[in-house]
C-alpha positions in Angstrom: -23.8 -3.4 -27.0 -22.3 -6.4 -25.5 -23.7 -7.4 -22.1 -21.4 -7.6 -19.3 -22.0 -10.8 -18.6 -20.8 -11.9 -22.0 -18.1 -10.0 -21.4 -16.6 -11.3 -18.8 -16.9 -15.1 -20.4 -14.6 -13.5 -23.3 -11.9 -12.5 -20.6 -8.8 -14.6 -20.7 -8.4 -16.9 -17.3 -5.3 -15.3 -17.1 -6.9 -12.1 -15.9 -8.9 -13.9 -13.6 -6.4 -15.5 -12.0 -4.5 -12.3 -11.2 -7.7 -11.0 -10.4 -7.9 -13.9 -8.0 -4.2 -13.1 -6.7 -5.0 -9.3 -6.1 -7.7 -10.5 -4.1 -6.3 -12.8 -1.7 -3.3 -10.3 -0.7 -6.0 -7.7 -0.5 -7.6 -9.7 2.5 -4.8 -9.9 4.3 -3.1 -6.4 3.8 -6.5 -4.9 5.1 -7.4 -7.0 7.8 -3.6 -5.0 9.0 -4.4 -1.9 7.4 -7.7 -1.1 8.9 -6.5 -1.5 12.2 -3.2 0.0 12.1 -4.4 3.6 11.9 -6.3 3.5 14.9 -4.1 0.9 16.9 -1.0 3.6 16.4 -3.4 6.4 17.1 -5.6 5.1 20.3 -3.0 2.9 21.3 0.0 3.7 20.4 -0.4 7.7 21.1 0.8 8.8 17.6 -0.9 12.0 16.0 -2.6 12.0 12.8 0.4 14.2 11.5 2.5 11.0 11.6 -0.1 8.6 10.3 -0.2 11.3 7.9 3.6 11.1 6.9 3.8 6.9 7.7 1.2 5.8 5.0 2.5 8.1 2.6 6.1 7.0 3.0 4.8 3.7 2.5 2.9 4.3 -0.5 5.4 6.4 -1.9 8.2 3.6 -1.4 5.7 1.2 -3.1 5.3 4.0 -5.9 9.7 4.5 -6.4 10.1 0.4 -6.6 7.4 0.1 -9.2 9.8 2.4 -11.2 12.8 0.0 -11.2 10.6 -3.2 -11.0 8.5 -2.2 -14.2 11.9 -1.2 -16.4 13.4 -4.2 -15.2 10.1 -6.1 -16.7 11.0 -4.5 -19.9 14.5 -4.8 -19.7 14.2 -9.0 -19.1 10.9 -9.3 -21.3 9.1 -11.2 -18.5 6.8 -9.9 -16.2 5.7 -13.0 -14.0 9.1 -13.3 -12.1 9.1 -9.9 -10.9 5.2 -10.1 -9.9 5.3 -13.4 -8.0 8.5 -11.8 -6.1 6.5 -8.7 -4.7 3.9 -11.3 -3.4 6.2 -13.4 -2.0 7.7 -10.8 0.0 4.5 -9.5 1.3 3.5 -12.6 2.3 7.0 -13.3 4.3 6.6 -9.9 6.1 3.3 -10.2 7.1 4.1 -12.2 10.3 6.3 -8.9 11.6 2.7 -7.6 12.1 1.5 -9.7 15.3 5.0 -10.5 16.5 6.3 -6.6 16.0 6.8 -5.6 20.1 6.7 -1.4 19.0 5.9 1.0 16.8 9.0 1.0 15.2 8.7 -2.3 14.1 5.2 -2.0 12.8 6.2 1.0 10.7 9.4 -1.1 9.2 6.8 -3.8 8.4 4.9 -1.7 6.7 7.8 0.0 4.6 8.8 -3.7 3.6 5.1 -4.5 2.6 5.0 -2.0 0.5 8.3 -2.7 -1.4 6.4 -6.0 -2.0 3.8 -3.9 -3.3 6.0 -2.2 -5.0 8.4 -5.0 -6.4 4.7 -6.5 -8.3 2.7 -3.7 -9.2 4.1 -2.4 -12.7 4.9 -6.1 -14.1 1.4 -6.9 -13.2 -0.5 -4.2 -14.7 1.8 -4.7 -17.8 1.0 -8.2 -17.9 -2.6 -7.9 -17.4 -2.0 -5.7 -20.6 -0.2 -8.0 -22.2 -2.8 -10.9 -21.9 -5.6 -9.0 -22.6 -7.2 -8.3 -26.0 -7.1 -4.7 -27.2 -11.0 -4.4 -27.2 -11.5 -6.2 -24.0 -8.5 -4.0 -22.6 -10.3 -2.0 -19.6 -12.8 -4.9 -19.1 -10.0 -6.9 -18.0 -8.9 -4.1 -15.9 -11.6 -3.4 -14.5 -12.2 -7.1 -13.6 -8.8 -7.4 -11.7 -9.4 -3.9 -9.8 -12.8 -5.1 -8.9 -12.0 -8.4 -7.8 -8.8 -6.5 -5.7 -11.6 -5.0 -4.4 -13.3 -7.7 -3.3 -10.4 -8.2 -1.0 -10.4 -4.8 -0.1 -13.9 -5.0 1.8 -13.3 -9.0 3.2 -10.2 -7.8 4.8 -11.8 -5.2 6.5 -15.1 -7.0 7.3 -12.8 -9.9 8.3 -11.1 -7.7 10.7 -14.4 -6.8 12.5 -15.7 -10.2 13.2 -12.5 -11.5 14.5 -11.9 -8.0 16.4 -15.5 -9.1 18.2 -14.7 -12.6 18.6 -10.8 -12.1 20.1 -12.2 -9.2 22.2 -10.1 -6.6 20.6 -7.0 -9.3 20.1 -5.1 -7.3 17.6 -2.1 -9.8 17.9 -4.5 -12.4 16.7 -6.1 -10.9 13.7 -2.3 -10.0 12.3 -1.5 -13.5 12.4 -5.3 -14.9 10.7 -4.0 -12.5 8.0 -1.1 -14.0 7.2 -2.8 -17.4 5.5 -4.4 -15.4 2.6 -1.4 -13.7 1.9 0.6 -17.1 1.4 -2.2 -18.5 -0.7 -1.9 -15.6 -3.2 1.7 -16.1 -3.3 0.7 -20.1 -4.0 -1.9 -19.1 -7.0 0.5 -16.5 -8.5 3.1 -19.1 -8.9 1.5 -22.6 -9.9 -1.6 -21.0 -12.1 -0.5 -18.0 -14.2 1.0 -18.2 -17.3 2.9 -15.7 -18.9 2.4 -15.2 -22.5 5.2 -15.5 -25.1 6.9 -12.0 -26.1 6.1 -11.3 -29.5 9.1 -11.9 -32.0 8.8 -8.9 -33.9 8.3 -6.4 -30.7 11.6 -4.4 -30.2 14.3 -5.3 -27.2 14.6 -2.6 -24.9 18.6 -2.2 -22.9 18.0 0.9 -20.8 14.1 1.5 -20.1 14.7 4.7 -18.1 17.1 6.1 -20.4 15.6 9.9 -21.4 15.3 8.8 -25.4 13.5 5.3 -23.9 11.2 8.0 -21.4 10.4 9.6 -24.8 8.9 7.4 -26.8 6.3 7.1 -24.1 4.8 10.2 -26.1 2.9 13.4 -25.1 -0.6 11.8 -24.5 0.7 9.4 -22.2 2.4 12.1 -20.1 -0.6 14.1 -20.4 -2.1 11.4 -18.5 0.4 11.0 -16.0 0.2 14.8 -15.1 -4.0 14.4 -14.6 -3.0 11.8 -12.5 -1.1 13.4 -10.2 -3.1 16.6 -9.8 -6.2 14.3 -9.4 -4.0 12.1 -6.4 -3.4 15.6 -4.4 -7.2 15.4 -4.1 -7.5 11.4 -2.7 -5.2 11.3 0.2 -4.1 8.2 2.0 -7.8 6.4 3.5 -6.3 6.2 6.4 -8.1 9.7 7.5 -11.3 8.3 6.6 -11.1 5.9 9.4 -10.4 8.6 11.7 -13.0 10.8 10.4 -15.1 7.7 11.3 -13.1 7.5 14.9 -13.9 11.4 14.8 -17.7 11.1 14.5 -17.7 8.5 17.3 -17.9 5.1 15.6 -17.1 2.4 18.1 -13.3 0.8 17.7 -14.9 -2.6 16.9 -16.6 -1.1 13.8 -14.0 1.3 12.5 -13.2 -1.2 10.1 -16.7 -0.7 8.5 -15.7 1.8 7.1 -13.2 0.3 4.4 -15.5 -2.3 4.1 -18.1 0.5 2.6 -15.7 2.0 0.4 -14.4 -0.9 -1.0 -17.7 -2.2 -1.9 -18.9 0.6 -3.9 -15.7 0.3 -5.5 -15.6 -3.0 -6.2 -18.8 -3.2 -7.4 -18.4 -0.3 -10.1 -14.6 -0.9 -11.4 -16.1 -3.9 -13.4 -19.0 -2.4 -14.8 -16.8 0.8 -15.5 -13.8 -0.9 -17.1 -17.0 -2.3 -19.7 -18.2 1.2 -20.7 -14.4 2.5 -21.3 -14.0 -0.2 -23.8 -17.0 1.5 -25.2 -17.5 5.5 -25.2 -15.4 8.6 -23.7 -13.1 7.7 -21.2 -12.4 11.4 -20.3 -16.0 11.7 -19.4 -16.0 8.9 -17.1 -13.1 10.3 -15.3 -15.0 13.5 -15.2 -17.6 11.7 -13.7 -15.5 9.9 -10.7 -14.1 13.7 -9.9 -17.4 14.9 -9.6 -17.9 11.8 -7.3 -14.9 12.6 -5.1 -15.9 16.4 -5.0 -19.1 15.4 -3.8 -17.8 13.1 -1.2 -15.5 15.4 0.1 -17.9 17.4 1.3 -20.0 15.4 2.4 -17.2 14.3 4.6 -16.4 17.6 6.1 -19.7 18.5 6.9 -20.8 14.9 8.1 -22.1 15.3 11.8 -23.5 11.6 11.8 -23.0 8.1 11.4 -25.5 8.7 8.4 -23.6 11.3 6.5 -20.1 9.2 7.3 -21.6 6.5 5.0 -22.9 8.1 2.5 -19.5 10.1 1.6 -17.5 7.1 2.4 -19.7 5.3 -0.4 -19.1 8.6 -2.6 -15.5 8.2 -1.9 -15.6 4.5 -2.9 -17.4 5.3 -6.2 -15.0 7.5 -7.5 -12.3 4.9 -7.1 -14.4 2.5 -9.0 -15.1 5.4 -11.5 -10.9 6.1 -12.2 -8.8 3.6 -10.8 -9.0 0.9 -13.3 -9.6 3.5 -16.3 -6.4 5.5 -15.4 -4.5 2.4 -15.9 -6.6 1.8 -19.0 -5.2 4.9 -20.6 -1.7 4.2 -19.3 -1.4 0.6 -21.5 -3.5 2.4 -24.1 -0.8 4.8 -24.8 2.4 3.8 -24.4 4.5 0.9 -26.5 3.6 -2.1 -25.9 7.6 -3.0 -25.1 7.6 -0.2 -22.2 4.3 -0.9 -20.9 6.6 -1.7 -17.4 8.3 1.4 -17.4 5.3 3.3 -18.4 3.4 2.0 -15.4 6.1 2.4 -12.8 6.8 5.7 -13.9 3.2 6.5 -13.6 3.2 5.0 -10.0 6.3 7.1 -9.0 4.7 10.2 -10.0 1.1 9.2 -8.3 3.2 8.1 -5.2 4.9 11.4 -4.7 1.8 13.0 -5.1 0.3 10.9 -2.6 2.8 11.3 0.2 2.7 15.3 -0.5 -1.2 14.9 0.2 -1.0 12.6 2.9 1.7 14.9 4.8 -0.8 18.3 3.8 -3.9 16.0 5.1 -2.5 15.1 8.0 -1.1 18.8 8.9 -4.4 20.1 8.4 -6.1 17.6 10.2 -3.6 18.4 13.7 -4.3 22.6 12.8 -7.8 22.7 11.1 -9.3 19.6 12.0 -11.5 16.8 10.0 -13.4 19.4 7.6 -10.3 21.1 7.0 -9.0 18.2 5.6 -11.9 17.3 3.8 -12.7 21.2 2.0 -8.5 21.0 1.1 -9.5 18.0 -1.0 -12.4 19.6 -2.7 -10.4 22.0 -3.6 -7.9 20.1 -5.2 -10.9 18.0 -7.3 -11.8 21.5 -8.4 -8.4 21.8 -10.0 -8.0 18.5 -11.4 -11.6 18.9 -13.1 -10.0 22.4 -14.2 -6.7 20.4 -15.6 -9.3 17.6 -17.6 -10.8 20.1 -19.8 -8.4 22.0 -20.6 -6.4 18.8 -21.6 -9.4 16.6 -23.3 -8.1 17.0 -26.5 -4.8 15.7 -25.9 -6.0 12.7 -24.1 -8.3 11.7 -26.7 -5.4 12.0 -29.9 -4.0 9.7 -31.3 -0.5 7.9 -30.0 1.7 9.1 -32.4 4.1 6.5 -33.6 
């Protein structure tokens, strides 16, 4: 078996680079992000019902752009353009942030960050595909997720040292985040290179036409639909900062959580992406369920600082275990000329399942409370594990032509 290490020297610098990329947008969207939930909440007065409903609006908006963004990759036969233009409008609406004088502002901020988001996320992921090898293929996923993840944790551990050394200056730490955003926007456009299309691979003129939607075949819509159960069980992360907030972790160090999380998962996408190229990928998504089960209850039954970290952990390793492979399987089974469409339509469907669980997660939250929450997600692992066995056999076939 091939080392890691060895590995990751046969990766294209391509994949690094957006690897690279994810990671410096990463900083600065969660140096905002871990703050926001508990600077709307604490100072703000907003219930957890509409954090709830704001961060899955957002995420959902990102999710219905990819849709468009990722046909239109297909449609033009580049996928560069279209990434480099969700960065760049990130990185322009990051300043709203410190400057924005209410609420309202900070949620349209938000909503146009995530278009951003949006705008890049399917061209990316199909031209990660596109660049790398077919037997390197969830390495090189795995890589960029982990190095996104990277970003994931600095942001938030950024966010806590500055919160200490402003005195609780939100205003300040918004507009510290803005410089990592415009140097990932920098890197995007002067160092990636976008491969040639392939001659012989067939033009498509309408992406999300149904014939188009059917060639992505039944394995790759079996995937989709895993997906989607699997996202009712992972709502927004938002609530696990207020489960920390519950449990009575000072304001300063809310922000630790994220930065637990993200390290666990950045720290196993890489070394998961490895083993996918390599034996059952259904079993490794088994294994990040089980994971996620295990966190969520750990979560709702968590009376301490102790038991906050380890499910937060848990939570993070699950991410780690599924993330990068479900995008694996996506650019695995659908044509390599739709791999945008098959990547925004797998974030559209993800996204709406994301904003339904954020909206039940946050309902349950305001009625039942944290363990509520927590014991709703369980259940919905439960099912997902249900919907993976059942539908092994179809994941594993064979793309038919």
């Amino acid at each position: 078996m091939t080392a890691p290490t060895a590995t990751r020297s046969a990766i294209p610098a391509g994949i690094w680079v957006l690897g690279f990329v994810s990671m410096l947008m990463d900083i600065s969207s969660e140096m905002i992000h871990a703050l926001l939930p508990v600077y709307m909440v604490t100072i703000l007065g907003t219930s957890a019902l509409t954090v709830g409903i704001i961060e899955g609006i957002a995420e959902a908006t990102a999710s219905i752009t990819k849709v468009f963004s990722g046909a239109l990759s297909d449609w033009l036969g580049k996928r560069k353009f279209l990434a480099a233009l969700g960065y760049g409008l990130a990185a322009f609406t990051k300043p709203i942030f410190p400057l924005a004088p209410t609420v309202g502002w900070l949620v349209a901020a938000r909503f146009v960050d995530r278009i951003g988001k949006g705008i890049r996320g399917a061209p990316r992921d199909a031209l990660v595909a596109d660049i790398a090898p077919a037997h390197l293929r969830g390495a090189s996923f795995g890589l960029r997720q982990s190095l996104d993840t990277i970003g994931a944790f600095l942001g938030p551990l950024l966010a806590i040292v500055l919160m200490w050394l402003t005195a609780d200056n939100f205003q300040t730490v918004f507009w510290i985040a803005v410089i990592p955003a415009f140097l990932s926007l920098g890197l995007i456009v002067v160092a990636v290179k976008e491969p040639k299309r392939p001659g012989e691979l067939r033009r498509v003129r309408m992406p999300l036409r149904r014939s188009e939607l059917a060639r992505l075949g039944a394995r790759y819509w079996w995937v989709v639909a895993i997906a989607a159960v699997f996202t009712l069980a992972r709502f927004s992360e938002a609530f696990l900062i207020l489960r920390a907030q519950s449990i009575g972790l000072p304001l300063m160090l809310v922000p630790l959580v994220l930065v637990i999380m993200s390290l666990a998962y950045s720290l196993s996408a890489y070394p998961v992406g490895v083993l996918s190229d390599r034996v059952n990928k259904v079993m490794l998504l088994v294994i990040g369920l089980a994971l996620l089960l295990v966190a969520d209850l750990v979560l709702a039954f968590a009376s301490g600082l102790a038991g906050l970290g380890i499910g937060v952990a848990l939570w993070g390793l699950h991410m780690g275990f599924t993330q990068g492979l479900l995008a694996t399987l996506i650019a695995e089974t659908a044509p390599a000329e739709l791999r945008g469409t098959a990547f925004g339509m797998f974030n559209l469907v993800t996204g709406a399942a994301l904003l339904l669980a954020s909206v039940i997660a946050g309902a349950l939250w305001d009625t039942a409370g944290p363990q509520g929450t927590f014991l709703a997600g369980a259940a919905f692992t439960l099912l997902t594990l249900t919907g993976l066995f059942s539908a092994r056999s179809r994941l594993t076939a064979p793309r038919q032509a």
